[in-house]
C-alpha positions in Angstrom: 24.3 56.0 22.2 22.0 53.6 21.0 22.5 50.1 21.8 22.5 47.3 18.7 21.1 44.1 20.4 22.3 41.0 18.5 25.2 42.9 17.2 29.0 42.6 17.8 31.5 45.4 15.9 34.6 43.6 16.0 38.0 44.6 16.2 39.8 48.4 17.6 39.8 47.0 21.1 42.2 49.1 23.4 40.3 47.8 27.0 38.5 45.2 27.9 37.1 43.7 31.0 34.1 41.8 33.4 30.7 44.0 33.1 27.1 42.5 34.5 25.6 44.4 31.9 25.1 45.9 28.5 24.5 49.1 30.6 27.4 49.4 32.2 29.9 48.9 29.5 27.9 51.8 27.7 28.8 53.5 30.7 32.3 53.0 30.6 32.4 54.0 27.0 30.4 57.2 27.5 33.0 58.3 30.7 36.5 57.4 28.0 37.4 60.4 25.9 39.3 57.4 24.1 36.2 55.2 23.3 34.5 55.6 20.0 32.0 52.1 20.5 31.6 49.4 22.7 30.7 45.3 22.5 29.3 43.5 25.7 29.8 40.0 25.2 27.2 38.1 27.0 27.9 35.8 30.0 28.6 32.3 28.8 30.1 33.8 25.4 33.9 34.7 26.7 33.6 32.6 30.5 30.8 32.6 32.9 30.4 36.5 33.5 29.9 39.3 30.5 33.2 41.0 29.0 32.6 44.4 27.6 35.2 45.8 24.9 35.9 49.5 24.5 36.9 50.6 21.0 39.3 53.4 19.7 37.6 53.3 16.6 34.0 52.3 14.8 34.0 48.7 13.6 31.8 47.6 10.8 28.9 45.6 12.4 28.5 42.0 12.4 25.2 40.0 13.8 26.0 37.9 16.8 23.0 36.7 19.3 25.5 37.1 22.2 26.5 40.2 22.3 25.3 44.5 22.4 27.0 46.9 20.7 26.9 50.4 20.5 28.4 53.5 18.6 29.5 56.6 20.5 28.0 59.9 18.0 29.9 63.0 18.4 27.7 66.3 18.3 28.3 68.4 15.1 30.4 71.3 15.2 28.5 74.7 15.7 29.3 78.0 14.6 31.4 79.7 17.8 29.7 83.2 15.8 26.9 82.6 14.3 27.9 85.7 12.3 31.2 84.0 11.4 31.7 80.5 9.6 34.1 79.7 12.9 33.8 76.5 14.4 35.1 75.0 17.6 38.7 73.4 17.1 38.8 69.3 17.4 40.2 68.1 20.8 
């Protein structure tokens, strides 16, 4: 994942909660199966501390000074066989 600075993607929030930092709500997406990008709201925007926001799905971006966002990429498929057109199943 590489973080957006100055970017917020929103919408397709399923979780949200306090974070201290951009870092750590990249974290959070990067451990959830479920999470496809994330927005950290910086502290001052949403309250006095930072609020990250996990995403089921990849939000068009939209600039904001206040907050990081970031995309989760999934690797492409590779051949199981290289000798075969066979590709892993989707989880």
């Amino acid at each position: 994942m590489k973080p957006e600075d100055r970017t917020d993607r929103p919408g397709s929030d399923y979780k949200n909660f306090v974070s201290s930092s951009w870092k750590s709500c990249e974290a959070a997406c990067g451990g959830d199966r479920s999470c496809a990008a994330w927005t950290y709201a910086r502290p001052g925007l949403q309250g006095p501390q930072g609020r990250c926001w996990l995403k089921g799905r990849i939000p068009n971006p939209e600039g904001n000074l206040r907050t990081v966002s970031g995309v989760k990429f999934k690797p492409a498929s590779v051949p199981i066989d290289p000798g075969t057109n066979l590709v892993p199943a989707e989880d």
